[in-house]
N, C-alpha and C positions, 0 to 999 in steps of 0.2 A: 439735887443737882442732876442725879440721874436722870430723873421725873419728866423735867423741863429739857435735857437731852431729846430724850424719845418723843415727845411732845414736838419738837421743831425738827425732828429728821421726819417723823411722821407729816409735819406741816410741807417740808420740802418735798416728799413723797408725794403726795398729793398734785403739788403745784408743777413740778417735772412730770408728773405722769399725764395731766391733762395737756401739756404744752407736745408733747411728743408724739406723733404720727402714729396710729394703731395698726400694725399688721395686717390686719383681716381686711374687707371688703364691704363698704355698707351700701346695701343695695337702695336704687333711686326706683322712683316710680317704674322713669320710661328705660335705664340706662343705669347698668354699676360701673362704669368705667368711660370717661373720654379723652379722645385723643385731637389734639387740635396742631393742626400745620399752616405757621405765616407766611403766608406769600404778600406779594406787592406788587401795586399800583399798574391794573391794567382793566380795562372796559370788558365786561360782559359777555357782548358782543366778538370780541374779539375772541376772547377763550372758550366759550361754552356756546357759541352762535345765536341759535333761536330754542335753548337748552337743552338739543340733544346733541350738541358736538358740532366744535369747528377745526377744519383742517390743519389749525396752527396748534393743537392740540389734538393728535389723536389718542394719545394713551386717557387724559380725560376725558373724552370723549366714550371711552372703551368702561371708564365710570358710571357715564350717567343713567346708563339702563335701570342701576342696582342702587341709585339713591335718588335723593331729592337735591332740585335746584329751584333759586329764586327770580323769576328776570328781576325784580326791582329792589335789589338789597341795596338800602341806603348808607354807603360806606360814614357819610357823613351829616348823617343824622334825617329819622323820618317822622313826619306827623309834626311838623314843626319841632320838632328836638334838635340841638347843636352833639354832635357828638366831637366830631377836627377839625370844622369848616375851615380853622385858621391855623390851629398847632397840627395837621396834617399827621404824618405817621405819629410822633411820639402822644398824641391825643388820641390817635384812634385807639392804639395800647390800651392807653389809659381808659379810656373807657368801657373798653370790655373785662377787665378785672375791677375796677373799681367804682364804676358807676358815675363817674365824674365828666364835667362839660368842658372840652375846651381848656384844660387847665393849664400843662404846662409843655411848649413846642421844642424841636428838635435841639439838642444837645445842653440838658438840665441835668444839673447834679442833681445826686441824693441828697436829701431823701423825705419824699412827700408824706406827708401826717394822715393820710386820707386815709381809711381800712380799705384791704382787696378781700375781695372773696373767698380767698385760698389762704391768706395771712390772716382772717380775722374771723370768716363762716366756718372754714374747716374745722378748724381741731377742735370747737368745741359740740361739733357731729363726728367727731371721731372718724372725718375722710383724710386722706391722705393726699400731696402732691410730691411732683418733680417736674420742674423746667430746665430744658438744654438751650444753649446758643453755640452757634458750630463754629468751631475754627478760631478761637479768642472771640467773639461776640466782636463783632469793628464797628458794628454801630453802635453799642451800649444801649442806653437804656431808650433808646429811640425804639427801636426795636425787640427790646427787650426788658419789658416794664418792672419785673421781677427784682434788677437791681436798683430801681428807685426809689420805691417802697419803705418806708419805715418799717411794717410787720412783714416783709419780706426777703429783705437785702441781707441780711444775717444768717439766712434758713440755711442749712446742709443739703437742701433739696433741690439748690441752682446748683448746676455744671457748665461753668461757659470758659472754663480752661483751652487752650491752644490746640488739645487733644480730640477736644468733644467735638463727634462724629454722628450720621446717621448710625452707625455699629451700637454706639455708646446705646444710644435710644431703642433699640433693637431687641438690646441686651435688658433693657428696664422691661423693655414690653414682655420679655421671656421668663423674667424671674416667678420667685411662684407665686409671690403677691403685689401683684403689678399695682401702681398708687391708682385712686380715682380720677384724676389727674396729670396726663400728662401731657406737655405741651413742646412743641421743639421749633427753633427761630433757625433759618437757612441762611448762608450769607447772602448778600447783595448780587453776588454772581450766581446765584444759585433761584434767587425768590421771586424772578421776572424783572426786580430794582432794578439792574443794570446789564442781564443776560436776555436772549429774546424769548420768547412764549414759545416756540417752538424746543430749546434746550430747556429752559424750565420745565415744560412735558418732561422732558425724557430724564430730568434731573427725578420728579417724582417717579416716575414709571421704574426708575434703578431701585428709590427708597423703598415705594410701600410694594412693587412685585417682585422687584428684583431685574435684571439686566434678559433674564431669558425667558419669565415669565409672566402671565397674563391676572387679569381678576378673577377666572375661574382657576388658576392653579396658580395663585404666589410662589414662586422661588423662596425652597430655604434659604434663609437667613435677611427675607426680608420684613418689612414690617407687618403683611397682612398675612405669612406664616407662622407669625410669632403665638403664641400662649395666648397672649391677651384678645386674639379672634379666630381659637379654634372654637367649635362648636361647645355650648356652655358655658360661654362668657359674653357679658350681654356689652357690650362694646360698643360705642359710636363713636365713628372719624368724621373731623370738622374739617375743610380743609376753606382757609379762610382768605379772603384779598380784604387789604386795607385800601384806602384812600381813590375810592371811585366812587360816582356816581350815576348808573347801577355798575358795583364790583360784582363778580365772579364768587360764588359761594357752593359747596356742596356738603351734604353728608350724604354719610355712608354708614349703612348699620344692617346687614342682610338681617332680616325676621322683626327688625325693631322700626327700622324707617319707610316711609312707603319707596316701593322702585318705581322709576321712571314718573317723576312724580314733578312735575315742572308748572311750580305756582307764583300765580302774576300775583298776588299780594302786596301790598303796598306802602306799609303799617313797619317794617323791619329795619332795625339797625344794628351797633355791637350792642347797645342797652337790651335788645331782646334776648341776644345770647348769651349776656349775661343771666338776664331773669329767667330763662328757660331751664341754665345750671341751677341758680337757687331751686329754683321750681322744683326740679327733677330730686330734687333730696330737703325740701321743704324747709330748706334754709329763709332769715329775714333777707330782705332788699337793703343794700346800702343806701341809696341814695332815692331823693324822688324822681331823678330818672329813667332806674331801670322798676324800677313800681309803675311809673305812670307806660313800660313798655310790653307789648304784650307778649308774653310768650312764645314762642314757635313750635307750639303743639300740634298745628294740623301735619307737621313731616313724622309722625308715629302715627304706626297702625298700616292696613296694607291697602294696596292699592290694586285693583280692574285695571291692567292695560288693556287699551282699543283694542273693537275687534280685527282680525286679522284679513287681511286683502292681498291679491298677487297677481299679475298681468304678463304678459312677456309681449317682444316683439320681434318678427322673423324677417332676416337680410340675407338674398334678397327677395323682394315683395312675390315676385315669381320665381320661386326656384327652380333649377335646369338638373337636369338626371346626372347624376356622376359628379357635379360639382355639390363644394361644399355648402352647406345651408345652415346660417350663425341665428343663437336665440337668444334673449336676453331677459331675464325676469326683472323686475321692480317688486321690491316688496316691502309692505309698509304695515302698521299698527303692529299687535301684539306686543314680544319683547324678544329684543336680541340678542344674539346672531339666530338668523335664521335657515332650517336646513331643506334646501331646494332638490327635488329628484324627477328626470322627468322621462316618460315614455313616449318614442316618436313614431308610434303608429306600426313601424314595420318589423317588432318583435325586438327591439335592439330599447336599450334603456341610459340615462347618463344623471349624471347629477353636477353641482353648481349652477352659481347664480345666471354664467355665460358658458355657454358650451356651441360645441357644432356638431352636424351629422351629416353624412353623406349616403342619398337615396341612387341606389341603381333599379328601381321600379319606374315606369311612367303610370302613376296613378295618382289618385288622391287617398292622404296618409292623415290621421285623428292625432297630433299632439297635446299629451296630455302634461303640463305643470301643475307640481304638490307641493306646498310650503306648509312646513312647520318651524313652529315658533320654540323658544325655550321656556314659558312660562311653565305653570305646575298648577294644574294637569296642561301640556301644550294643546295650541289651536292648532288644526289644521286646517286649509283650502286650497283648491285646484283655480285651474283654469284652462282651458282645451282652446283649441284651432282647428278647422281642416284645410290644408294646404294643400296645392296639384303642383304634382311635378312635371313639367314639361319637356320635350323634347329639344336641344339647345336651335338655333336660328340657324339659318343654310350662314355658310360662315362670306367673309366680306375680308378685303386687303388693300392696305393702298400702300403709299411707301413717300420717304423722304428722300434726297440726295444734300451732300455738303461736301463742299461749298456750294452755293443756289447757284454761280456761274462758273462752274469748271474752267480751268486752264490748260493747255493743251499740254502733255507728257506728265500732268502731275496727278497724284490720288483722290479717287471722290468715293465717298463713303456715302453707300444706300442700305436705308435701315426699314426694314417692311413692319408693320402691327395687321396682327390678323384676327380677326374676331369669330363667333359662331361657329359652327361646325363641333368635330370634336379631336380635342389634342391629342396628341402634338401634332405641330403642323410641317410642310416639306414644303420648304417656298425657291424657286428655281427663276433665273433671271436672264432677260435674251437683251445685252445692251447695244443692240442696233447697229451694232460694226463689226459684226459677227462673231461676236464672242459672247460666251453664254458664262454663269455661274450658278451656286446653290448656296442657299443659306439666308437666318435672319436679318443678318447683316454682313454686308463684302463689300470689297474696295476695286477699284476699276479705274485703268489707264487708257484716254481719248489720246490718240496720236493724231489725231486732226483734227481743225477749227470748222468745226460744221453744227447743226442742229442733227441729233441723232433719237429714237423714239426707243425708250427702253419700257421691256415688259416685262411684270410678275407678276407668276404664278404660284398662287397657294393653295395645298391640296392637303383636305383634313385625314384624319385617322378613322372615321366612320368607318361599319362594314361595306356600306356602297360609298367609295368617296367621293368628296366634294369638292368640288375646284372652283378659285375664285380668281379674278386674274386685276390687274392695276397696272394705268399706261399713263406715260410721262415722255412729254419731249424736253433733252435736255441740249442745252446751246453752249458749245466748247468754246471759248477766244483765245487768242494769240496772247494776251493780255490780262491782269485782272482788272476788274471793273473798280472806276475809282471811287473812291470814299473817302472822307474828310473828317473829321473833327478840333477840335482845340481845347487849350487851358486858356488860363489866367492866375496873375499875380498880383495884386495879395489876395489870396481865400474872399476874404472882407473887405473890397473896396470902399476906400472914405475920398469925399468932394477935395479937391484939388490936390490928388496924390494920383500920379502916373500909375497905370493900370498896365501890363505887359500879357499881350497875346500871343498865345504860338500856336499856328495850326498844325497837326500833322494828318499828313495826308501818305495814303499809299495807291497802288495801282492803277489804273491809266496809261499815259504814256508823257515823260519827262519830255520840257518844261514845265512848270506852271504857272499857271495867272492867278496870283490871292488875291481876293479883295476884300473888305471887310464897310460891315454897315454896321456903328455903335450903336445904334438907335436912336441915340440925341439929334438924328441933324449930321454929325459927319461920318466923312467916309475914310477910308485907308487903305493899302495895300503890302502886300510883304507879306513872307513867311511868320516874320516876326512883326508884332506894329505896338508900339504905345501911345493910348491915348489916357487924359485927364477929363473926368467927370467933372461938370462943375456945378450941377447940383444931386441934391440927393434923391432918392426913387431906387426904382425898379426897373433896368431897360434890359430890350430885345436886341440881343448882340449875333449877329449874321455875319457866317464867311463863307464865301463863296470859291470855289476850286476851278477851274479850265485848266485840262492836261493839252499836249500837243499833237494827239494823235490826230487821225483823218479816216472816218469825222470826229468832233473833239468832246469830248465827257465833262458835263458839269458836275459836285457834288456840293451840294452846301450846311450848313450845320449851325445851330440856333438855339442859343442857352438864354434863360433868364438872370442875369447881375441886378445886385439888389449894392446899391450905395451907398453907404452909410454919411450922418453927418460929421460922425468922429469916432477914430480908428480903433478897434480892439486890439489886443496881444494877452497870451497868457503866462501870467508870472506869479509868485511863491505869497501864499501866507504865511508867517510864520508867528506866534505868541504863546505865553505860559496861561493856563488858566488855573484856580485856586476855587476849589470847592463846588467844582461842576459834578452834584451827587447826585443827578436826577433823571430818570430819562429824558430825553426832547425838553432840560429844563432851559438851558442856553438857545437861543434865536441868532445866529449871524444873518445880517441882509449887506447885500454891497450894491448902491444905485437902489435902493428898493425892492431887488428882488432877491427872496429867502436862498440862500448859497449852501448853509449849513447847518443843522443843530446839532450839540451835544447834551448829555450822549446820548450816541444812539443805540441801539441794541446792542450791536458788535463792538463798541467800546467799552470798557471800562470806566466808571467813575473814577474820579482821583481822588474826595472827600478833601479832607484839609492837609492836602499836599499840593504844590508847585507842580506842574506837567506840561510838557511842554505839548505845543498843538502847531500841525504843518498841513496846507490844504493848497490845491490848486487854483487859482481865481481869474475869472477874464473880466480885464478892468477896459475902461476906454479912455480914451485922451482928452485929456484936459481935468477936469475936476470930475474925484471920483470921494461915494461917501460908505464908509463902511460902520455899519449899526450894529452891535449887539443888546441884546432883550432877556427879560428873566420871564420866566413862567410862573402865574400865579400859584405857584407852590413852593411847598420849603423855605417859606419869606422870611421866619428869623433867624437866620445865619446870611453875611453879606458873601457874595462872590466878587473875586476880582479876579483884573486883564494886567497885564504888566510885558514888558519887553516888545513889544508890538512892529513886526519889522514886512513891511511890502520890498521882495527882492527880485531882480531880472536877472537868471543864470549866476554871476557873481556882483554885480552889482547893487546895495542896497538904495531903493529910491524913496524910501519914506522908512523913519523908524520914532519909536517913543517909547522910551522905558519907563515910561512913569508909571503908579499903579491906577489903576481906575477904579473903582466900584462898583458894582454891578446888583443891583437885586431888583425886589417884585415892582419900587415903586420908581427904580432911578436906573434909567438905560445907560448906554454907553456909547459915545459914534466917536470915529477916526475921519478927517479931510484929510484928500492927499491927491496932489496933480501927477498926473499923464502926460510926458512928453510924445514927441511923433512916432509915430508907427516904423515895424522893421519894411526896408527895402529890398526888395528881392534883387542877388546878384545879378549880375552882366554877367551876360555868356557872348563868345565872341565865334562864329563859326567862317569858313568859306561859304561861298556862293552853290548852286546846283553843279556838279560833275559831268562830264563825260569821258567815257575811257575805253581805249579799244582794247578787248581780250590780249592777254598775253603782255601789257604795259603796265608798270606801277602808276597810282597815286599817292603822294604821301603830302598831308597838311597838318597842324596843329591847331587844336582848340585852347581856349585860354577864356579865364573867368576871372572875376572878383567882386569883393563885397564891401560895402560900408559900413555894414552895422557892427555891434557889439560881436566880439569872438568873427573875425574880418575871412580869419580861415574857412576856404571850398574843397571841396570833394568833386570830382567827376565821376560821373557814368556814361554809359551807352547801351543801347540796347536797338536790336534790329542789324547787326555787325556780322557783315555777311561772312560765308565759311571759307579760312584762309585771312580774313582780314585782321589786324594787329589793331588795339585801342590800351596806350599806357596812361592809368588812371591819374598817376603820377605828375609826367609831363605834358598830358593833350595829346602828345602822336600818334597820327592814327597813321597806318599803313597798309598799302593790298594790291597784287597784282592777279587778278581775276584770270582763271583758267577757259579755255575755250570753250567750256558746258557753260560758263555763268554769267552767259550774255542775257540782257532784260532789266529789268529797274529794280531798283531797291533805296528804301527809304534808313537813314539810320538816325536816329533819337537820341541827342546828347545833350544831359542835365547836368546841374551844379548844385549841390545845396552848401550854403553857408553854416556854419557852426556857432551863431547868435543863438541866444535862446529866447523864445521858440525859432528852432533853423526855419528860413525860406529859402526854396529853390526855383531856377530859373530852367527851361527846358524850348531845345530849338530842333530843329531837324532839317535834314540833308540829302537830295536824293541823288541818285550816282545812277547816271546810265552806260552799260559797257554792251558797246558794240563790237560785229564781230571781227577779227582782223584781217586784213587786204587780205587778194591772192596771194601768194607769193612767200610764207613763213610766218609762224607761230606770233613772231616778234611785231605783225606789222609792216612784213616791206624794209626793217630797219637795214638788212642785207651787209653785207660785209664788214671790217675789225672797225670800223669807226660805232658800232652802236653797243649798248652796256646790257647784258642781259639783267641787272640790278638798274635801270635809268629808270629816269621818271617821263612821264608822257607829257612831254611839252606842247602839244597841240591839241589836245582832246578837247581841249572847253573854245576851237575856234573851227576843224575840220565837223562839218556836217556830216550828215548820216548821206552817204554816198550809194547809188546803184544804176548809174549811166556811164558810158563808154566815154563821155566825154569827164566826168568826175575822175574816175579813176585816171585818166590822162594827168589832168591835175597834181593829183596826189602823188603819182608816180614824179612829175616835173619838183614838187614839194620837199619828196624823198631824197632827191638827186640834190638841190639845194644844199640840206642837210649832212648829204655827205661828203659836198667839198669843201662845206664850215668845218666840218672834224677832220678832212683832210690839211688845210691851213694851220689846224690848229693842232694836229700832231708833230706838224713840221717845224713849230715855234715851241715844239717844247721836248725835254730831253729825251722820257720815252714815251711809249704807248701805257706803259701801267700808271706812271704819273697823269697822263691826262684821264684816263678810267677813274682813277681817286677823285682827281677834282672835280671832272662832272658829276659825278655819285653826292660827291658831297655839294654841290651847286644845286644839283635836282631836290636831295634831302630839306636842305633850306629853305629851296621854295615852297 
């Protein structure tokens, strides 16, 4: 009994000893140890450029010197081979541990019968593994083919607990007999799946060097300070993309893989790196597909980088004495980073790839550029120039003024640029009405309306100086010069919807004559004008200005309107989507043209959850069509649309909760109609002003809307100083001081509160002349007048300067005051009728 004891614990001895991972390290041909990193689904091109690095990657980039890349690594199979054409990620897995085609696509239970290389070559060559997946693994065995596996899914050698970290993996690499094997899967926001290539960089750049350090000096505690690739560990890093065609691929193996080693090969897929692992430890081939692929042997052994070349180029082309002089190297072949030093002739020395230097010789100077490379033994080469310093150019000045047409007592700003000679410069200015100034820039008060010839002079710093001088006649007026422009409403005119113009116009001299040319054919006048397009195009829209001075100022102003045949507005998307894993796998189109994908980099996948999705969309009136599309990827799993709601501000205008289906072979579209477009509010103003100093105006503005959310806002703007505008009620109010006679234009809008708001904008010019002889008031002269009244006759007495006007006005006055005399004497007191005028004026 004993006998047959020892007999079967010796037979279980046996059969546990050969199943169980050996400690030690068994060395491969090319490699004792690799290390392999899954990344996802991104072009070449994109990550690794033309394979020495693209800018959406620089930390890989900061790689490829010290390994090998592939341009044409066939993610999905090459030489005619299938490796995921159709099962996409959870295929490609699969066929780099197992050798298998095509077999079983995204989210398959356990657990496949097939042998892996690691479940069924290892242990009986006495290699060892471990696989990580980070953060609970959320894709499972899509991405993590380890728990699929029949000879794997059991193993003590998977960690894909909630815990496991890059740390975790770190910590494997550090121990003292790190497995032959090890492999580690990133989440989706981590592996380019659903984060952009640009954070995926930096996601790796934390892992293998750490957050501060680089490829020649890893940061402790990261993966390429670890044990496993200090010197004496013959280590190769794989770092892998699935599902492209050509994907992104490199290793890394200082002393064992060629550097800088970028091979157009054409022959490679996962079945290669699969066979290249057997290969590397003389393991059989599972399948006849990685038998029939051939190895990736030529990335062992070392490589000749190009020989080394270095050029520079000097800015600028003639350099001037005392000023700076910038150089710039280019340097290409050998191997990188390269260290640039350079000597500029005049005993002074620098180094970088851009540098400057400042010559105070007038000679000609030998610059000399050195580049060395970092290979072993480094190249070196030069490259020299002789440059002449020159003397800088007798210097030159001219100068601006603003405003281009000065107004008489207001500021005008002259700003000189002075060239040549040598700085600093002293620039001194004589403006023609005898007054002088100094400076590169100064302001200056015309107290008369004349043409005046202003001179500057600028004088350089040379030991003999140099004087350059610049003349300008400038022309003062009483007036500014007028100028015109306009709006329109709506943004996007559509055929038979009223179109509302406002010109605003300033300077010149109040009244004015608007008129306006549509283009079509009619014409118009007004401040304000609307007209209806009645068909669709593109038209030249003219308005034209005449102010009332003497002689009279034209200004006119001429936009391009483009007509639509039916209205836009912008209003809300809103739906759930249900299994959007993929980058750019979703297509929304609305009308046909592409609006949206999901997801896109900066989004998150939602995988098989409900999410809800909100975007902004400019639909048009009438029938509008909204498509969504799958991408030929990740086809077996269905995506769906559900809750589907087109809304205006609060209003929903189209909805459908029902679910839809969405995949590779069965699209999804939404009809839904457009009613008429928003109407821009009515704004209601007075007519042009006249007001003589020292008399109020007071009027009210007043607006309203049609559309959705009917509530307006007012503004104003151009509201001269002293004048009163309540946003509130419309009143505006202002009795102009005796400085603030001359024109002024003021600009009052409305926007509605619809969603999207449109606003309505008109404007108002007020002319206040100065007041009679005779007091502050006007002439108003004794208790009959309100120093709070309003100006009842400004918009009918003309602008008066004849002896026989002011006769008039005086006879006008007199009028006036024996109306307030009558009418003090019909009422009880004088403070009662001051009330009721004030408030009678107010009104109006």
């Amino acid at each position: 009994m004993r006998a047959h004891l020892l007999v079967a614990v010796l037979i279980i001895g046996i059969i546990a000893g050969s199943a169980l991972p050996r400690a030690h390290a068994v060395s491969g041909t090319y490699f004792d140890n690799i290390v392999i990193v899954a990344m996802e689904n991104q072009n070449y091109v994109d990550v690794m450029g033309s394979g020495t690095g693209s800018s959406n990657a620089p930390f890989i980039a900061s790689l490829l010197p010290y390994g090998t890349t592939f341009l044409n690594f066939h993610a999905y199979g090459a030489n005619g081979r299938n490796t995921c054409a159709s099962t996409h990620s959870a295929g490609c897995y699969e066929a780099l541990i197992a050798g298998v085609s095509d077999l079983l696509g995204n989210g398959y239970s356990c657990c496949i019968p097939n042998p892996t290389v690691v479940g069924n070559r290892f242990p009986s060559a006495g290699l060892t593994w471990q696989a990580y997946c980070e953060s609970g693994c959320p894709r499972g065995n899509d991405h993590f083919p380890f728990t699929g596996f029949t000879d794997t899914s059991s193993c003590s050698c998977i960690f894909a607990g909630s815990s496991v970290s890059t740390s975790n993996f770190v910590a494997a690499a550090n121990s003292a007999t790190p497995p032959n094997f090890l492999w580690f899967t990133p989440t989706d926001n981590h592996n380019m799946h659903d984060n952009s290539i640009q954070s995926g960089d930096t996601y790796l750049h934390n892992f293998l060097v750490g957050s501060t350090g680089s490829v020649a000096a890893p940061a402790s505690g990261s993966l390429l300070a670890s044990n496993l690739f200090t010197p004496g560990h013959r280590t190769m890093l794989l770092v892998w993309w699935d599902e492209y065609d050509p994907a992104p691929i490199l290793f890394y193996a200082p002393g064992i893989v060629k550097q800088a080693y970028i091979s157009s090969s054409d022959v490679y897929d996962e079945f290669s790196i699969l066979h290249t692992i057997e290969s590397n430890w003389a393991l059989p081939t599972l399948t006849s597909n990685d038998a029939a692929a051939a190895p990736m042997t030529e990335i062992f052994g070392s490589s000749t980088p190009p020989p080394l070349t270095t050029s520079f180029t000097v800015s600028p082309s003639t350099p001037i004495v005392n000023l700076p002089v910038s150089y710039a190297a280019t340097t290409t072949g050998g191997k990188s980073p390269y260290t640039i030093s350079w000597n500029f002739g005049d005993s002074s020395t620098g180094t970088g790839a851009s540098v400057t230097h400042v010559y105070s010789g007038l000679q000609s100077y030998t610059v000399t550029e050195t580049a060395t490379d970092s290979s072993s033994p480094p190249q070196t080469v030069t490259s020299s120039k002789t440059i002449t310093i020159t003397a800088p150019p007798p210097p030159s000045t001219s100068f601006t003024h603003s405003p281009s047409t000065p107004i008489i007592n207001s500021l005008v700003t002259f700003t000189s640029t002075t060239t040549g000679g040598t700085t600093p410069y002293t620039v001194a200015w004589n403006f023609g009405d005898g007054a002088t100034g100094t400076g590169a820039s100064i302001v200056h008060t015309f107290t008369s309306a004349q043409s005046f010839t202003v001179t500057e002079t600028a004088t350089d710093s040379s030991s003999l100086p140099q004087t350059a001088t610049s003349t300008a006649t400038v022309t003062v007026v009483t007036t500014p010069p007028l100028s015109t422009s306009f709006t329109f409403l709506p943004a996007s005119p559509v055929i038979n919807t009223p179109v509302s113009f406002t010109a605003v116009t300033t300077g010149g001299t109040l009244s004015y004559a608007v008129s306006w040319d549509f283009g079509d054919g009619t014409t118009g006048t007004g401040s304000t004008a609307t007209h209806t397009f009645a068909t669709a195009g593109t038209f030249s829209v003219t308005l034209t200005v005449v102010d009332s001075g003497s002689p009279r100022q034209t200004a006119s102003s001429t936009r391009s309107i483009t007509v639509s045949s039916t209205p836009q507005g912008t209003i809300t998307l809103k739906f759930e989507g249900f299994d959007f894993d993929g980058q750019n796998e979703v297509t929304l189109t609305l009308n046909g043209v592409i609006i949206a994908r999901y997801w896109s980099v900066n989004n998150p996948a939602n995988g098989q959850t409900w999410v809800p999705i909100s975007l902004t969309i400019i639909v048009v009136q009438g029938a509008n069509t909204l498509g969504f599309t799958h991408a030929n990827t990740d086809c077996a799993v269905d995506d769906n649309i559900r809750n589907l709601q087109v809304i205006n501000g609060t209003q929903v205008l189209f909805s459908d909760p029902t679910v839809h289906t969405l995949n590779c072979t069965t699209p999804t579209s939404y009809n839904f109609n457009i009613g008429r477009a928003l109407i821009p509010p009515t704004l209601t103003i007075p007519a042009n002003q006249t007001v003589t100093a020292g008399t109020w105006i007071n009027f009210t503005v007043t607006a309203a809307s049609v559309n959705i959310g009917g509530t307006v806002a007012l503004s104003a703007t151009g509201v001269p100083a002293g004048a009163s505008f309540d946003q509130a009620t419309g009143g505006f109010s202002w009795k102009p001081g005796a400085s603030q006679t001359g024109s002024y234009v003021v600009v009052f809008t409305t926007t509605d509160s619809s969603s999207p708001s449109t606003s309505t904008s008109k404007s108002m010019g007020i002319q206040v002349n100065q007041a009679a002889p005779g007091g502050s008031n006007g002439g108003n002269g004794g208790s009959g007048g309100s120093s709070n009244g309003g100006c009842l006759f400004c918009g009918v007495i003309p602008k008066v300067s004849t002896s026989l006007g002011l006769l008039m006005i005086g006879g006008l006055l007199g009028l006036v005051a024996s109306l307030a005399l009558l009418t003090v004497k019909a009422r009880a007191s004088l403070e009662q009728t001051k009330r009721r005028m004030n408030r009678l004026t107010r009104d109006e």
